[in-house]
N, C-alpha and C positions, 0 to 999 in steps of 0.2 A: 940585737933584735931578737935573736932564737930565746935569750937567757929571758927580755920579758913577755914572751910570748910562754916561756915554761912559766913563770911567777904569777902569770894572771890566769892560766891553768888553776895551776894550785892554789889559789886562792878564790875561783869561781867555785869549784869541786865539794867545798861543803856547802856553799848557796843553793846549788843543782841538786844536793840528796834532802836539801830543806823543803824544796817544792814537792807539792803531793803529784800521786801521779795520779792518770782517769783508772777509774776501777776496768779490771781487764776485763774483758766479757760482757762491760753493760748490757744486762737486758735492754731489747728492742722490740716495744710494744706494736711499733708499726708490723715486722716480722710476723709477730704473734698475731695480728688478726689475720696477715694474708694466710698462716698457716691455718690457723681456722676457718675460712673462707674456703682453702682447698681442701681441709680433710672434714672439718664438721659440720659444714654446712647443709650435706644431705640427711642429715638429724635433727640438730638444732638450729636455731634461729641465734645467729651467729652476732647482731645489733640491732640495736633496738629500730624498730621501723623495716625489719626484712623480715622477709619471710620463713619458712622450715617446717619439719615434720610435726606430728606434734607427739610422736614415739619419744621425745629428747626431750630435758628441761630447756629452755633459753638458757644461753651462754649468761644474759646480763643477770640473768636468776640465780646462776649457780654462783656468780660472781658477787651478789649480793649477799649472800649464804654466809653468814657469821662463819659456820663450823666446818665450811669451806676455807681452811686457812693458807698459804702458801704450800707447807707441809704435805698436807693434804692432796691438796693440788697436783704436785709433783710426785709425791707416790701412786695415784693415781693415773697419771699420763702418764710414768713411767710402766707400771704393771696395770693397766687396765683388764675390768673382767667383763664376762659378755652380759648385755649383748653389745657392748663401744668395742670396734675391735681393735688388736693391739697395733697402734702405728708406725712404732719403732721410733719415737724420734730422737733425736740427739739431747742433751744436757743444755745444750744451748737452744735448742728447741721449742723443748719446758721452759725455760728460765722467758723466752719471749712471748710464749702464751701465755704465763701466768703473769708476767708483766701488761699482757693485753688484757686480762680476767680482772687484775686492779682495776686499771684504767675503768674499765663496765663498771667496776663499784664504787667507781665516784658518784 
């Protein structure tokens, strides 16, 4: 019993490295708004139909922005200059705001 319980081991083992895995880290769009919700909302106007200052572009505005591109984006959020102050967020952070800043550019 042990011997095919090793043999279908070794023989699932390459089946198992054939499947893809989920990308690590998926951005999370949902994230990304609540994080904008908490930090940018006292500036911009975070979706459409809310309200905000009007010191800020609209979120769906910048998100609309051709030459706003991912890139962009995330150097941006990572080194922001004044007057948006610097938030400190995480890599995973960025990746779920700017996955929420898509999401607006549909």
């Amino acid at each position: 019993m042990k011997r095919l319980a090793a043999a279908a081991l070794l023989l699932a083992t390459p089946l198992l490295a054939a499947v893809p895995a989920a990308p690590a880290g998926a951005a999370d769009a949902q994230n990304g708004r609540a994080i904008a919700e908490r930090w940018c909302a006292a500036c911009h106007v975070v979706a459409e139909g809310r309200s905000g200052s009007d010191a800020a572009p609209p979120l769906p505005q910048i998100a609309r922005n051709r030459a706003a591109d991912q890139r962009w984006l995330r150097a941006w959020l990572t080194d922001p200059h004044p007057p948006m102050p610097n938030l400190n967020l995480s890599r995973s952070d960025i990746d779920d705001v700017v996955a929420y800043l898509e999401r607006l550019a549909r």
